[in-house]
C-alpha positions in Angstrom: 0.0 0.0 0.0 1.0 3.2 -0.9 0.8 6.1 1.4 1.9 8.9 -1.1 -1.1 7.4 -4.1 -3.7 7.7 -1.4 -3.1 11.2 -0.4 -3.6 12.2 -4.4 -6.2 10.1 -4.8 -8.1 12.0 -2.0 -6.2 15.9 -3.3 -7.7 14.8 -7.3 -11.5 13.9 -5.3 -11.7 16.8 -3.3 -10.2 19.4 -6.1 -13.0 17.7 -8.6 -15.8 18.3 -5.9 -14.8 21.6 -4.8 -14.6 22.3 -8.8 -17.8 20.9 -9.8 -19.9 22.4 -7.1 -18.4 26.2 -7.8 -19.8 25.4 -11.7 -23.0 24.2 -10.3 -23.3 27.3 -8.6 -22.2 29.7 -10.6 -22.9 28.4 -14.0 -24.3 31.3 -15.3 -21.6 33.7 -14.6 -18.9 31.2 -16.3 -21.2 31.0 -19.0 -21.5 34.4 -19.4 -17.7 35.5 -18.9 -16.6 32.0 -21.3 -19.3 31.6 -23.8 -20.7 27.8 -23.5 -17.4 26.0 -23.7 -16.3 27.3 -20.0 -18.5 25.5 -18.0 -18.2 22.5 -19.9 -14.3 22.9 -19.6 -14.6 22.9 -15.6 -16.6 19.6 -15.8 -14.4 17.7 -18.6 -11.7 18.8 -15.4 -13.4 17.5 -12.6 -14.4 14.7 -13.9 -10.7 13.9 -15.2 -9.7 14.5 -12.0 -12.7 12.0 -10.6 -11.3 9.3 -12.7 -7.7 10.2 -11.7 -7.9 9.9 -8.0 -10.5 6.9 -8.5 -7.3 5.4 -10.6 -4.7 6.0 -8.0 -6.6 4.5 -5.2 -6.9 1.2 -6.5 -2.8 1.9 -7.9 -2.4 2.4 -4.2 -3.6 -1.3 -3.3 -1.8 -3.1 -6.1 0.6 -6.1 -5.3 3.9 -5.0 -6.2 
């Protein structure tokens, strides 16, 4: 078990929920300030970052 892939693994979750509740709540004002494409950018992100941590945890758990 890896300590170090953990810890990123939680870092990549948290960043991805902190980032896709801010363009839940202010999708209007990104839209506005971005054109369509910006809050669609912060959601490919977090959800990149979603599949990232979800990655690392179970790279943390491998059998070396």
């Amino acid at each position: 078990m890896k300590l170090s892939h953990i810890t990123i693994s939680l870092v990549c979750v948290f960043a991805a929920s902190n980032l896709m509740q801010m363009a839940n709540e202010k999708f209007e004002l990104i839209a506005a300030d971005y054109g369509p494409l910006g809050p669609l950018f912060i959601i490919a992100t977090g959800f990149f970052l979603i599949i990232l941590g979800i990655v690392m945890f179970f790279r943390a758990f491998r059998k070396a």
